[in-house]
N, CA and C atoms as an extended XYZ file, in Angstrom:
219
Properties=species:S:1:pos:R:3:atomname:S:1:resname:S:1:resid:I:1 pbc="F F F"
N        97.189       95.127       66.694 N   UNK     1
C        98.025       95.007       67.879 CA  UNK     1
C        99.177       94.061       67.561 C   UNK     1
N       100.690       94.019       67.743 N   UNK     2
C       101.528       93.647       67.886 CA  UNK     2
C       101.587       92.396       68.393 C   UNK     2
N       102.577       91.354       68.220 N   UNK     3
C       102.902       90.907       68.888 CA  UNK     3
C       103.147       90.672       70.371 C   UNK     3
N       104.048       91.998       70.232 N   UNK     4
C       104.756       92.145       71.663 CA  UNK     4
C       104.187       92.692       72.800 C   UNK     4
N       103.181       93.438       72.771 N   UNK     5
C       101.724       93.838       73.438 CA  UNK     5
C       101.217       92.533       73.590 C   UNK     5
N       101.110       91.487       73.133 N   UNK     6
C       100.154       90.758       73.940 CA  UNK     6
C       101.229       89.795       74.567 C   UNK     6
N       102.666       89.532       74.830 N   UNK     7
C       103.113       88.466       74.819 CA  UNK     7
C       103.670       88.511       76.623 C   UNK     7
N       102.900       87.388       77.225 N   UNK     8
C       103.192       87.871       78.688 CA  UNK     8
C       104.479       87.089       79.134 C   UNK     8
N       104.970       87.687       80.606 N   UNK     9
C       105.459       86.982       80.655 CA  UNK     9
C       105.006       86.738       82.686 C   UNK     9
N       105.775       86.038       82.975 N   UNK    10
C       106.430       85.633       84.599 CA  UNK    10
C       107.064       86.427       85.634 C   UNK    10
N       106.309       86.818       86.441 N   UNK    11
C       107.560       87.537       87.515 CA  UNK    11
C       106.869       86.844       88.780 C   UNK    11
N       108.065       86.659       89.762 N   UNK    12
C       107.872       86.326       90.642 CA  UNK    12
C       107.578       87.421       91.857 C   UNK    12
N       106.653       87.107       92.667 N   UNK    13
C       106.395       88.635       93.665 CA  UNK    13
C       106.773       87.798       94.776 C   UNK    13
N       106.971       87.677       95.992 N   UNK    14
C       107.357       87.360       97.269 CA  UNK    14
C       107.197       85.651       96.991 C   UNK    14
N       108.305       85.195       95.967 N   UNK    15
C       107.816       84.176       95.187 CA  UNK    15
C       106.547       83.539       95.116 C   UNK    15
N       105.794       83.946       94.756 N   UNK    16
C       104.290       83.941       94.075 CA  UNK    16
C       104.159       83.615       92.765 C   UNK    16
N       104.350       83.272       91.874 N   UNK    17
C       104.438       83.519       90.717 CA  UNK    17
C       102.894       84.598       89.937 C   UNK    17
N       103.200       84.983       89.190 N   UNK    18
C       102.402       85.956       88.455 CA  UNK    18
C       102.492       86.500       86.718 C   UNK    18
N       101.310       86.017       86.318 N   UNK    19
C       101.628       86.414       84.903 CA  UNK    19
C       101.109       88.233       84.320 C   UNK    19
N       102.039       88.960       83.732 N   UNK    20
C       101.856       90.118       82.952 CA  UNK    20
C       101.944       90.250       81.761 C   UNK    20
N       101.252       91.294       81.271 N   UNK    21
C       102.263       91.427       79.947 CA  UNK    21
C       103.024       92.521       79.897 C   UNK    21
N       103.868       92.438       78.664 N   UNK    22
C       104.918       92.712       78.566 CA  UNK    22
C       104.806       94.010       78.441 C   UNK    22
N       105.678       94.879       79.376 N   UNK    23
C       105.594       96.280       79.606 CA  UNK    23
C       105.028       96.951       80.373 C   UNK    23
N       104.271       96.204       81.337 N   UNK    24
C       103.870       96.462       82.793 CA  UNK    24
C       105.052       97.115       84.004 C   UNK    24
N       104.749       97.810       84.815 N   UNK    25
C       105.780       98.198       85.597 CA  UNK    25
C       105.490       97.305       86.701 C   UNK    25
N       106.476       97.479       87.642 N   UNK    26
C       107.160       96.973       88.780 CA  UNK    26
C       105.835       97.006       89.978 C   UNK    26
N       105.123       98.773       89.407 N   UNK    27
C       103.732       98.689       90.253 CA  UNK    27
C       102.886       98.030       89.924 C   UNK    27
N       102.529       97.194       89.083 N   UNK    28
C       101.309       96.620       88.420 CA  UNK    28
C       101.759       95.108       89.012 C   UNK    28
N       102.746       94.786       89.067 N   UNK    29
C       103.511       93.318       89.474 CA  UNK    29
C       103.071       93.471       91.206 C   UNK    29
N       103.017       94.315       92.251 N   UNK    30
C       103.334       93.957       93.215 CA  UNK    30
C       101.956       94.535       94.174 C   UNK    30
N       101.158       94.687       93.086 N   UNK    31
C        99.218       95.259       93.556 CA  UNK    31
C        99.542       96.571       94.396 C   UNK    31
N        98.429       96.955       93.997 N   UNK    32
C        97.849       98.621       94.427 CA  UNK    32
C        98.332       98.964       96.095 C   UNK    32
N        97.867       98.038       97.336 N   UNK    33
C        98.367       98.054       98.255 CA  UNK    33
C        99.721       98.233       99.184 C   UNK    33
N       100.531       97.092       97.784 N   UNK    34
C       101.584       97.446       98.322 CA  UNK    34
C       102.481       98.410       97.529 C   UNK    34
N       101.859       98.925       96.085 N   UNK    35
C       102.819       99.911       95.608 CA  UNK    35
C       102.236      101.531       96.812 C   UNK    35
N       101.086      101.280       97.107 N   UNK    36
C       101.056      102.641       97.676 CA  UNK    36
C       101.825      102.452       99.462 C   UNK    36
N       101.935      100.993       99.899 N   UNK    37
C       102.640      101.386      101.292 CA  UNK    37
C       104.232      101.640      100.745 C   UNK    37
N       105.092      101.541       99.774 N   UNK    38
C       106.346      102.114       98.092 CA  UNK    38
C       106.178      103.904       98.842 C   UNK    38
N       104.925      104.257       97.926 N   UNK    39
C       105.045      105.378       97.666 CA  UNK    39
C       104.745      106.034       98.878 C   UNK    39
N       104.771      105.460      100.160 N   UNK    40
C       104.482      106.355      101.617 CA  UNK    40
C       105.728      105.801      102.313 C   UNK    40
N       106.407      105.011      101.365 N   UNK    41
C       107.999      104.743      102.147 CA  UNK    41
C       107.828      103.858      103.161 C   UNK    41
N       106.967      102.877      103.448 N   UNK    42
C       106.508      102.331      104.533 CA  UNK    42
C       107.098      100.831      104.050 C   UNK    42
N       107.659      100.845      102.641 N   UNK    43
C       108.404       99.389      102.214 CA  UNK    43
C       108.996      100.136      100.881 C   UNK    43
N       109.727       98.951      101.142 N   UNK    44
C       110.730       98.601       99.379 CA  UNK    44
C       110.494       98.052       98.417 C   UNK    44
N       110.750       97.861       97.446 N   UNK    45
C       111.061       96.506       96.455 CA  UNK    45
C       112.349       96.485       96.557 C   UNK    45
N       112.449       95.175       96.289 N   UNK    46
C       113.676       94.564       95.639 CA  UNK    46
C       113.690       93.289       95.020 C   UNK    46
N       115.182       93.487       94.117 N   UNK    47
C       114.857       92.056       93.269 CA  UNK    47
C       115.530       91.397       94.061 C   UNK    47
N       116.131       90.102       93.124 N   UNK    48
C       117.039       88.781       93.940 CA  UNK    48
C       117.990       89.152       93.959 C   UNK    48
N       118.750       89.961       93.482 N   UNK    49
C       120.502       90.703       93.788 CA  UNK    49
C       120.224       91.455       94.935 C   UNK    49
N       119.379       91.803       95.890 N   UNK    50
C       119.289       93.186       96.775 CA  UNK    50
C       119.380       94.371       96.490 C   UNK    50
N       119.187       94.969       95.063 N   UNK    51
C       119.288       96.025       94.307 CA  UNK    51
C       117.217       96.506       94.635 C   UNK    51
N       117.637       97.492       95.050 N   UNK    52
C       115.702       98.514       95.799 CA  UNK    52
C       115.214       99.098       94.176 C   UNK    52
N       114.334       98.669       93.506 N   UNK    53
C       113.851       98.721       92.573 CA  UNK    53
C       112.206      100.664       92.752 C   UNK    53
N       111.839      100.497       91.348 N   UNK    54
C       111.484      102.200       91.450 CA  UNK    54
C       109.925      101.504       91.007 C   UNK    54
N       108.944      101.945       91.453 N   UNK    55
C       108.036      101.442       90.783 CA  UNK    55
C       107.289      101.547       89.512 C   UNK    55
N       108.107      102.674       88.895 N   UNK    56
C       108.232      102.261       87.442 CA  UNK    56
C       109.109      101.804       86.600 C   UNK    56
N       110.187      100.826       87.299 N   UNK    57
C       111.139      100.107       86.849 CA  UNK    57
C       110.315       98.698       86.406 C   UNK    57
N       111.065       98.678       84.782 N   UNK    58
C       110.098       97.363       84.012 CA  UNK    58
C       110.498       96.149       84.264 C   UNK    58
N       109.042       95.570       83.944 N   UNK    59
C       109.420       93.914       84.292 CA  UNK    59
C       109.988       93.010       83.402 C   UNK    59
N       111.072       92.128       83.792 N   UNK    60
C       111.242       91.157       83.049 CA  UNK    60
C       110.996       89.730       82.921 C   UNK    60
N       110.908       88.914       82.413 N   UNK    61
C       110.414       87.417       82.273 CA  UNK    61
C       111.441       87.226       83.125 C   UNK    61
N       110.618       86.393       84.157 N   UNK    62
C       111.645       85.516       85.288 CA  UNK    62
C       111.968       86.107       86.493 C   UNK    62
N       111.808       87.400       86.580 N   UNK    63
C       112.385       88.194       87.309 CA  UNK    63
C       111.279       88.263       88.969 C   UNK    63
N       112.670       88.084       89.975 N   UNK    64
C       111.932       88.036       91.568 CA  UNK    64
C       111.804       89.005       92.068 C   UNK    64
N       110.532       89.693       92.725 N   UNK    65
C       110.452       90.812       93.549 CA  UNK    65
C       110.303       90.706       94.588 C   UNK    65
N       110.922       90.911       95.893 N   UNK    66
C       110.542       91.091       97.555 CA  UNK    66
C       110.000       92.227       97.834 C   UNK    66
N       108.978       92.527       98.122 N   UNK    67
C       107.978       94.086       99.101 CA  UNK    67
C       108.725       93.388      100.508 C   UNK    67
N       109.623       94.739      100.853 N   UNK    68
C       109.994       94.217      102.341 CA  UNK    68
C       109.438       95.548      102.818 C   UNK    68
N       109.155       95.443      103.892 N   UNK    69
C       108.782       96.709      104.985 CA  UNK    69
C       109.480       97.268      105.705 C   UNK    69
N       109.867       98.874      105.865 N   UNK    70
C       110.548       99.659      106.060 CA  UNK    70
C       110.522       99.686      108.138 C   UNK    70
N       110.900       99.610      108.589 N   UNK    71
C       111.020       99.449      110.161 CA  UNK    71
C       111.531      100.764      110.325 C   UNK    71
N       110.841      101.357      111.283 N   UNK    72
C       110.605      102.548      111.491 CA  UNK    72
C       112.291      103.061      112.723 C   UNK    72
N       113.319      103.718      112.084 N   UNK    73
C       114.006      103.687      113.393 CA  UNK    73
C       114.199      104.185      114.795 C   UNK    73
């Protein structure tokens, strides 16, 4: 095994901090619960720019995620 397979890093979830390793997606960062209320559209991600992230968009060291919830109009 590589290096880079084991080398984790930091992401922040609703500033939480949380350790992964490297090459985990966006769903593995933000738990099963809330990637599936993602995939029923019932919330978002997003990072710290306000840019709505995909839940297989990869993680980076350092990087902040908000699960905000979708308000029904």
């Amino acid at each position: 095994m590589s290096m880079a397979t084991k080398q984790k890093i930091t992401v922040y979830v609703n500033d939480e901090p949380g350790r992964f390793f490297l090459g985990l997606r966006v769903r593995h960062a933000i738990g099963y619960q809330d990637a599936w209320r993602v995939a029923r559209r019932e919330a978002v991600v997003r990072d710290a720019e306000g840019n709505q992230l995909d839940l297989e968009g990869i993680l980076y060291d350092g990087e902040r995620l908000f699960v905000q919830p979708i308000t029904p109009a």
